[in-house]
C-alpha positions as CSV (number, residue, x, y, z in Angstrom):
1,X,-18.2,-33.7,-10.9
2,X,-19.5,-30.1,-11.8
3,X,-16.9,-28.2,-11.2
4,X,-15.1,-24.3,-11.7
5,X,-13.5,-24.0,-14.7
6,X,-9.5,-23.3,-14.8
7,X,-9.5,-19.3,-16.6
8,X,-7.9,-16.5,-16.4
9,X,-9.3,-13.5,-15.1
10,X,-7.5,-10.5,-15.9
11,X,-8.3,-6.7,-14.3
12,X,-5.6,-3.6,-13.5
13,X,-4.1,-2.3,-10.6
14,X,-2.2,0.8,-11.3
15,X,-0.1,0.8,-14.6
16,X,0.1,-3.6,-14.3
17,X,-2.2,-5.7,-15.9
18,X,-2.6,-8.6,-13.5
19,X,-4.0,-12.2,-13.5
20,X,-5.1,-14.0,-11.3
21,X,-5.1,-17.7,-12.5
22,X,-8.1,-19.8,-11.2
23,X,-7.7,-23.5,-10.0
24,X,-8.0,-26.9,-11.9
25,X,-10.6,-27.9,-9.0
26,X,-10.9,-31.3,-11.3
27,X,-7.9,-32.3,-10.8
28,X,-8.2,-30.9,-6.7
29,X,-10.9,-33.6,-6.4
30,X,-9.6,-35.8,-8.2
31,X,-6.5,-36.1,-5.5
32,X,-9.1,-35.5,-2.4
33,X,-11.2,-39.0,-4.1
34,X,-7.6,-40.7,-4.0
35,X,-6.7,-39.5,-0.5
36,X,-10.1,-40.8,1.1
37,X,-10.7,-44.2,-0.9
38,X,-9.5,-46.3,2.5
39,X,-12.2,-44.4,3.7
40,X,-14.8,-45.0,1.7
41,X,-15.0,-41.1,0.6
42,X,-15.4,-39.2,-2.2
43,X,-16.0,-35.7,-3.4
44,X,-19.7,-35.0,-3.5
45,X,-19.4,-31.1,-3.7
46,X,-17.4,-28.0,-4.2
47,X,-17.4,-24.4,-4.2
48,X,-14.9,-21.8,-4.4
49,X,-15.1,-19.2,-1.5
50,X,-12.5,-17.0,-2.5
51,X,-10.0,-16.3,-5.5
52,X,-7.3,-13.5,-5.6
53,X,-4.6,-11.7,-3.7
54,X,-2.7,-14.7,-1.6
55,X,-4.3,-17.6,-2.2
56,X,-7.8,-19.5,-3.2
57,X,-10.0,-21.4,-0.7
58,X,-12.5,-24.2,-2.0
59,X,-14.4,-25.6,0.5
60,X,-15.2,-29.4,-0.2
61,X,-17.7,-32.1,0.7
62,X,-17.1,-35.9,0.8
63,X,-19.6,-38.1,1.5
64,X,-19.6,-42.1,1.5
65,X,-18.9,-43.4,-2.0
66,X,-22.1,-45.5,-2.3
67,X,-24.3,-42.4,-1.5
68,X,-25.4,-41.3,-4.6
69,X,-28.6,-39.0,-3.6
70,X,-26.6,-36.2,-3.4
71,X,-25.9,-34.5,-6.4
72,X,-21.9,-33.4,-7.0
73,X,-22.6,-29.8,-8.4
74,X,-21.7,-26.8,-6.8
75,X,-24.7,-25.6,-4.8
76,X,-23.8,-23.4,-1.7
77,X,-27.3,-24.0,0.2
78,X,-26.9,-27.9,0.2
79,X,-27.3,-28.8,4.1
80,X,-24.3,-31.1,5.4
81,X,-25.6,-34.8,5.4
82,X,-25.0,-37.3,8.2
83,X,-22.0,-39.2,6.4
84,X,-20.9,-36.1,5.1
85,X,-17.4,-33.8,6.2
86,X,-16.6,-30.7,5.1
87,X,-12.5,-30.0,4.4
88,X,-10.8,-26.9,2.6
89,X,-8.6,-26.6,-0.2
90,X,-6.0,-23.5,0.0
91,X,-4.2,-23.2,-3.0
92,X,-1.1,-20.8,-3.2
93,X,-0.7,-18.5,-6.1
94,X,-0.5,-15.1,-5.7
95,X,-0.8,-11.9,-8.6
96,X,1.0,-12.9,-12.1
97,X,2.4,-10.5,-14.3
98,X,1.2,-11.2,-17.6
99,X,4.7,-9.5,-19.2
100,X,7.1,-11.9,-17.2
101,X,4.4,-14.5,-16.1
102,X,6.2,-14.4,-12.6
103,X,4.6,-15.1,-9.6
104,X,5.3,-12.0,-7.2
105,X,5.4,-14.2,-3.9
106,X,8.0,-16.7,-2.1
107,X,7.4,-20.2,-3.6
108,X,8.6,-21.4,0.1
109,X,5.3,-19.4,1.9
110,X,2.9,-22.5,2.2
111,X,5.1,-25.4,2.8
112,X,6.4,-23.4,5.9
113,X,2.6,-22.2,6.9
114,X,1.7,-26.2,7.0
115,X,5.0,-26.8,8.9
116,X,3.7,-23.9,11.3
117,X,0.3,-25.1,11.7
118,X,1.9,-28.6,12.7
119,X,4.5,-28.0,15.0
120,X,1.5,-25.2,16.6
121,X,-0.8,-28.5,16.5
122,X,1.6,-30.6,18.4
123,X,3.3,-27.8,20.8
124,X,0.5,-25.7,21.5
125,X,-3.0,-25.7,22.6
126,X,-4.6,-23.3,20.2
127,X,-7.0,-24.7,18.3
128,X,-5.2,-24.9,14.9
129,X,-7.1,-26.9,11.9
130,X,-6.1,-30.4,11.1
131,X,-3.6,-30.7,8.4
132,X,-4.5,-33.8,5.6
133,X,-1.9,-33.4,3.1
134,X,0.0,-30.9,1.4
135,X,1.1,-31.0,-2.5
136,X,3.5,-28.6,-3.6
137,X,1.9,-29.3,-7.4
138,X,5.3,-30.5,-9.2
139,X,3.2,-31.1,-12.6
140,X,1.1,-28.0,-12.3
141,X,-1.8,-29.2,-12.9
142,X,-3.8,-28.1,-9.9
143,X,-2.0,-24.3,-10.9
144,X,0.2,-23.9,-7.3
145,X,1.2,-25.6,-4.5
146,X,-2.3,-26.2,-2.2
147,X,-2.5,-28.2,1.0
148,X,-6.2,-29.8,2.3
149,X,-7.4,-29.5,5.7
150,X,-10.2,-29.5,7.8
151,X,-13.1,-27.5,8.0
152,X,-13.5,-25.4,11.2
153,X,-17.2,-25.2,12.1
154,X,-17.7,-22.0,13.9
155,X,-18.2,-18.2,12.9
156,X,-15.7,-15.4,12.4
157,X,-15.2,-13.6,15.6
158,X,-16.2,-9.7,14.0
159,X,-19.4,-11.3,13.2
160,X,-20.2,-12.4,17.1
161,X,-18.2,-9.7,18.4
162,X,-21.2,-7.3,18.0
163,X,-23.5,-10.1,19.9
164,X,-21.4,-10.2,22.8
165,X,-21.5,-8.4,26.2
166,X,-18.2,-7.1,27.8
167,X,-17.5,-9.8,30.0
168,X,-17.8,-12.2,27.2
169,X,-15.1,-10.1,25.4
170,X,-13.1,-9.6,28.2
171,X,-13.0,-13.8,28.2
172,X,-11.9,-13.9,24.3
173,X,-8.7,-11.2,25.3
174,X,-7.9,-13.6,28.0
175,X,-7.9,-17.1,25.6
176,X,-6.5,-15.0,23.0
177,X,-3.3,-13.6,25.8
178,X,-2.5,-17.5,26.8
179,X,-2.0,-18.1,23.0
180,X,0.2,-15.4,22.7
181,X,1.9,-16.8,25.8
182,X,2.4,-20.0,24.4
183,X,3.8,-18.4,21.4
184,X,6.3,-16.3,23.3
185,X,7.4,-19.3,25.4
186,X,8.7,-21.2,22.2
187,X,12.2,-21.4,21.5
188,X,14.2,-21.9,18.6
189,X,17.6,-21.5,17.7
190,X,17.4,-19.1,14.5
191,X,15.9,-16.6,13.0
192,X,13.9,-17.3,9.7
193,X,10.7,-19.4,9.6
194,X,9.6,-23.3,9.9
195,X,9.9,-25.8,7.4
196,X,10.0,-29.1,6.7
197,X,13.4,-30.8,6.0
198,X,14.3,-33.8,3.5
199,X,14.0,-35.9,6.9
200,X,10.3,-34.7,7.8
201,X,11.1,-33.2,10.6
202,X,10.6,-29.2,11.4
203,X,13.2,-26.8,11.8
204,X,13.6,-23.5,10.9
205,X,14.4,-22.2,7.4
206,X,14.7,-19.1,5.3
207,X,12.5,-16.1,6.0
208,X,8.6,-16.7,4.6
209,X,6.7,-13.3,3.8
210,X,3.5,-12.2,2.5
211,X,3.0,-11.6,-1.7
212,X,3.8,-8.2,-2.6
213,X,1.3,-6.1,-4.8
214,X,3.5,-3.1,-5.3
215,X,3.4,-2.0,-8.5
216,X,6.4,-2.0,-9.2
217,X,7.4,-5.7,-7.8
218,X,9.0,-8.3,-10.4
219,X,10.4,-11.1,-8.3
220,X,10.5,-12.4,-4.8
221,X,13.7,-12.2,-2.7
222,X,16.8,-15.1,-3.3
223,X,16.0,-18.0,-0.8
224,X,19.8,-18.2,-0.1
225,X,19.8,-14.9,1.2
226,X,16.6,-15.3,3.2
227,X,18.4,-17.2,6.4
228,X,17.9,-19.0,8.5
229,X,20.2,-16.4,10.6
230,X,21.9,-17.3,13.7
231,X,22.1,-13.9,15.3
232,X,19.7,-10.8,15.3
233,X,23.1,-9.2,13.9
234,X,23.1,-11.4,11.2
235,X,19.2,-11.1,10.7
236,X,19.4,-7.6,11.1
237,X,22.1,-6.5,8.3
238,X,20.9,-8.5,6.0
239,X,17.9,-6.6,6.3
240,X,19.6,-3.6,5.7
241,X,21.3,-4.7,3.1
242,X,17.5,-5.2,1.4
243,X,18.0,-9.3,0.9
244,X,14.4,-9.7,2.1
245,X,12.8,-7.4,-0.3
246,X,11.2,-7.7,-3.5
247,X,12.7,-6.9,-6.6
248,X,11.0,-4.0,-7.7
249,X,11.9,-2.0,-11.5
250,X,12.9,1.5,-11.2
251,X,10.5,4.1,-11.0
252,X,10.2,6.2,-14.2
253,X,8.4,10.1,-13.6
254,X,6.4,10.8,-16.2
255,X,6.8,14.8,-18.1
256,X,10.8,14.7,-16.5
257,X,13.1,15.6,-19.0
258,X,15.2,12.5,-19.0
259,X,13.1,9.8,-16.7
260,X,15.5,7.1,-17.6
261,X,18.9,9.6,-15.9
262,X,16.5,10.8,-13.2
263,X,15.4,6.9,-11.9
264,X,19.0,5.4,-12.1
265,X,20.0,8.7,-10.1
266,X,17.8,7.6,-7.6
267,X,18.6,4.1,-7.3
268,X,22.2,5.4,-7.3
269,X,20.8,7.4,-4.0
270,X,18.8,4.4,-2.5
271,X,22.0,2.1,-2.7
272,X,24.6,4.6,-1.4
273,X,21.4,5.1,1.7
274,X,21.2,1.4,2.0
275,X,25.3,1.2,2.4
276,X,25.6,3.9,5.1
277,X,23.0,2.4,7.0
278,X,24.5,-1.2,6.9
279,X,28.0,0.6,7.7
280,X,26.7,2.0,11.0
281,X,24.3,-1.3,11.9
282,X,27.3,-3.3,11.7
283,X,29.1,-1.3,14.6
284,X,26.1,-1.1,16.9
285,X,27.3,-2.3,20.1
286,X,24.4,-3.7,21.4
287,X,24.1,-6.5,18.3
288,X,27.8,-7.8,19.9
289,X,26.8,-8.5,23.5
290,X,25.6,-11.8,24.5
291,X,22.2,-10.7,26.2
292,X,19.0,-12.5,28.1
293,X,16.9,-10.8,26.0
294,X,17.7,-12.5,22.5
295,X,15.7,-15.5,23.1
296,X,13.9,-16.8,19.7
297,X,10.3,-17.0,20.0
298,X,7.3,-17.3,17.0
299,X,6.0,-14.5,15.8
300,X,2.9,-14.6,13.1
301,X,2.1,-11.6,11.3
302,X,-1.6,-11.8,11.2
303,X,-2.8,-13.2,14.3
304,X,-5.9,-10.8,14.7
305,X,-9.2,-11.3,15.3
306,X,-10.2,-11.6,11.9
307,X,-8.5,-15.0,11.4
308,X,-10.4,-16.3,14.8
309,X,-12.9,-18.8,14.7
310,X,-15.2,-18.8,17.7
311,X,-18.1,-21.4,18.6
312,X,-21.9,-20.5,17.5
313,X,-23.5,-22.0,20.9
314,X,-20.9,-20.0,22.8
315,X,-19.1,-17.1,21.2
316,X,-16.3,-17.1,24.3
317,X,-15.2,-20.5,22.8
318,X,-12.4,-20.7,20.2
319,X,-12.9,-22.9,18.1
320,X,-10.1,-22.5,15.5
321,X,-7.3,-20.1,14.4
322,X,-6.3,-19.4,10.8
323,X,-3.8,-18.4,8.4
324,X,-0.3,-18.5,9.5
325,X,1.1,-17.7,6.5
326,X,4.4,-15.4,7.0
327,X,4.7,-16.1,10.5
328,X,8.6,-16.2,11.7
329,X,10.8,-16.8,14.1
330,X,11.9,-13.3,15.6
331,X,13.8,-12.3,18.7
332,X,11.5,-11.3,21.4
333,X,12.5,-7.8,22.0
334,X,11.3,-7.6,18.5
335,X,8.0,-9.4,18.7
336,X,6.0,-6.1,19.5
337,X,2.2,-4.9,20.8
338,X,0.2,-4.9,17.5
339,X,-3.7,-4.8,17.7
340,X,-5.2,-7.9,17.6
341,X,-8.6,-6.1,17.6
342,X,-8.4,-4.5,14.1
343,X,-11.9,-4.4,12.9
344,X,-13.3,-2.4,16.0
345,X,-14.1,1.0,16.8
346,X,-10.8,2.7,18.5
347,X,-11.9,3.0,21.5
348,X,-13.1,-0.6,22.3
349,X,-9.9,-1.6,20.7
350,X,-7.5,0.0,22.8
351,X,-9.2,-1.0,25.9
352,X,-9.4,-4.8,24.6
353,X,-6.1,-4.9,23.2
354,X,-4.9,-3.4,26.5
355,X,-6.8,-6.6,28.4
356,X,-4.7,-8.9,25.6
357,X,-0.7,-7.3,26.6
358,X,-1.9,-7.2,30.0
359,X,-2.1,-10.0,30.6
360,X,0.7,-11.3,28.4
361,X,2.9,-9.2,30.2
362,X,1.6,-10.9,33.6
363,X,2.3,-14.2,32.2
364,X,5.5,-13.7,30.6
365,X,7.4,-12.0,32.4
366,X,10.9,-12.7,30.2
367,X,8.9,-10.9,27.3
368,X,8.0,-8.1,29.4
369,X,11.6,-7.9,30.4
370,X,12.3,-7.6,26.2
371,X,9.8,-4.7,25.8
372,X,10.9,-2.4,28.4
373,X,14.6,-3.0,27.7
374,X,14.8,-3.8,23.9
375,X,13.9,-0.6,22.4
376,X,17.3,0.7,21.7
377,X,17.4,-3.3,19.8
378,X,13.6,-2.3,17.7
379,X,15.0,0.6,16.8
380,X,17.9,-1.0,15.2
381,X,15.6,-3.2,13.7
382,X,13.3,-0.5,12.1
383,X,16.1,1.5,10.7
384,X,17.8,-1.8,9.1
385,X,13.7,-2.4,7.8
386,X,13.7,1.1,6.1
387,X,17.5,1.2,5.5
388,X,16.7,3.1,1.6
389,X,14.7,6.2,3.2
390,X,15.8,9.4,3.2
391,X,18.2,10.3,6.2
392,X,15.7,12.7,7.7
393,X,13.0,10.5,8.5
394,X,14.9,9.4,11.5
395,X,14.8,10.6,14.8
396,X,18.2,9.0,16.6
397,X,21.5,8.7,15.8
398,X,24.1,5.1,15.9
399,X,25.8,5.4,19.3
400,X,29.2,5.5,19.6
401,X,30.5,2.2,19.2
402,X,33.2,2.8,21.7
């Protein structure tokens, strides 16, 4: 098998050197060849169609394991064979510090991505891609945890987007509202995100997030303090308190007269910030009352047009939807209008987006219900999310608790 070789490919951002390490594909195929032998499968090519940031994606070609016309190099103009399927690898591994050789992303994010996809597969009717296996890599020889799924055959919907007329946009915003309204209409009974207990079933566990490439970012937040929460008051102050940040160093100034003094006097201002503002969360009122608008729905982060897979006989048809990494479960006053349309020109993407929350609202009329009545809850929310800024970047004051 002709393969990618497993290096290391250093380059800079800011003052880090990072590293981002490449996959053992060998040893990829080698598990793929022992998943598919009942099948009569094997690996017959590979090629790797990304590498960096999040994650890498290989996409992988088995074929019957008699066949031995084609040839098992990587060559990315082979046609697809009768016989032959096409899956993908996603591995997780995100930036590596080559000083502490930590990965700066939640070791948790992928195992709770598959156990979204899943329960999405069995509770939903959006098209989300078959699952084959996932192996969290416990040797380390693949080089992170990587799960193998199917291949969606389609096109990105920004490439057909420019092909389409209006009414055959105005279709997508409608599929792409009844998935949102599917997603509001779930329920759960904490706050965090899905996993996969020691039982195999799902249920919901501590808080996934995206990797973090600030410069200044070390290690990922403490699972323990990550939830799964209860309440939104729980959820909310231990936002505040900063449990679902990354560690970050301090920051030094360079040409101060004492860096070291003048960074610890800011932490010193960033802590007595973050302690004020869980102070006053904890007394907000409106976290104590039992209220009809604290239903748990799921909430993904990037559920945007880019990650949309649409048909290439009919661009109207969705075909698939990617990448659910990060997605949690969030209360639904909290799970807010964000564009879906983000690689548009603004004017076609406040009309479309507009056609999307329409219709949502029409559909859902508890989430509706959440929007116009929750704000007073979002803005709680917000401040507990930037609980270490400075005081006069808000606009509104804690009411009185009474």
């Amino acid at each position: 098998m002709g393969g990618i070789p497993s290096v290391l490919l250093p380059f800079r951002i800011e003052d880090r050197e990072l590293i981002y390490p490449s996959p053992n594909v060998e040893r990829i195929v080698q598990h793929v060849d022992d998943f598919f032998v009942a099948e009569n499968l094997r690996c017959q090519r590979s090629q790797m169609l990304s590498l960096g940031g999040y994650h890498a994606i290989i996409e992988i070609t088995v074929g019957r394991r008699d066949d031995v016309s084609v040839h098992s190099s990587v060559d990315e103009n082979l046609p697809i064979q009768p016989g032959q399927r096409r899956l993908i690898a996603r591995v997780d591994f995100p930036f590596q510090v080559c000083s502490t050789n930590k990965a700066i992303g939640v070791p948790w994010k992928l195992p709770s991505e598959v156990a979204t996809m899943r329960y999405l597969k069995a509770n939903t009717s959006i098209p989300i891609p078959n699952i084959y296996f996932y192996d969290e890599d416990s040797d380390g020889e693949v080089g992170g945890p990587w799960m193998l799924m199917e291949y969606v055959e389609g096109e990105a919907l920004p490439y057909s987007w420019e092909t389409m007329n209006r009414e055959q946009k105005h279709s997508i915003c409608q599929s792409i509202a009844e998935y949102w309204n599917q997603l509001l209409s779930l329920r759960f009974d904490a706050l965090g995100s899905l996993c996969i207990d020691q039982s195999g079933e799902i249920t919901v566990g501590p808080l996934s997030m995206m990797c973090s490439i600030s410069a200044g970012a070390y290690d990922h937040p403490s699972r323990q303090k990550c939830g799964p929460f209860e309440t939104p008051r729980e959820w909310i102050l231990a936002m505040a308190k900063g449990d679902f940040r990354y560690k970050t160093r301090m920051r030094m100034v360079r040409g101060s007269k004492d860096p070291i003094a003048e960074a610890k006097a800011r932490q010193t201002q960033r802590l007595s910030r973050m302690e004020t503002n869980v102070t006053l969360l904890s007394k907000l009122p409106l976290l104590y009352k039992d209220s009809p608008i604290h239903p748990i729905a799921l909430c993904p982060v990037d559920f945007r047009m880019h990650n949309v897979i649409v048909s290439t006989e009919d661009p109207t048809i969705i075909v698939g939807v990617i990448d659910w990494e990060g997605t949690q479960t969030a209360p639904i006053w909290n799970i807010r209008r964000d564009s879906f349309f983000n690689l548009v020109e603004p004017k076609e993407q406040a009309e479309m987006d507009a056609v999307i929350w329409e219709k949502v609202s029409n559909l859902n009329a508890e989430w509706a219900d959440a929007m116009a009545s929750g704000g007073s809850l979002r803005d709680a929310a917000l401040r507990a999310d930037l609980s270490d800024w400075e005081p006069e970047r808000y606009t509104w004051e804690i009411p009185d608790s009474g």
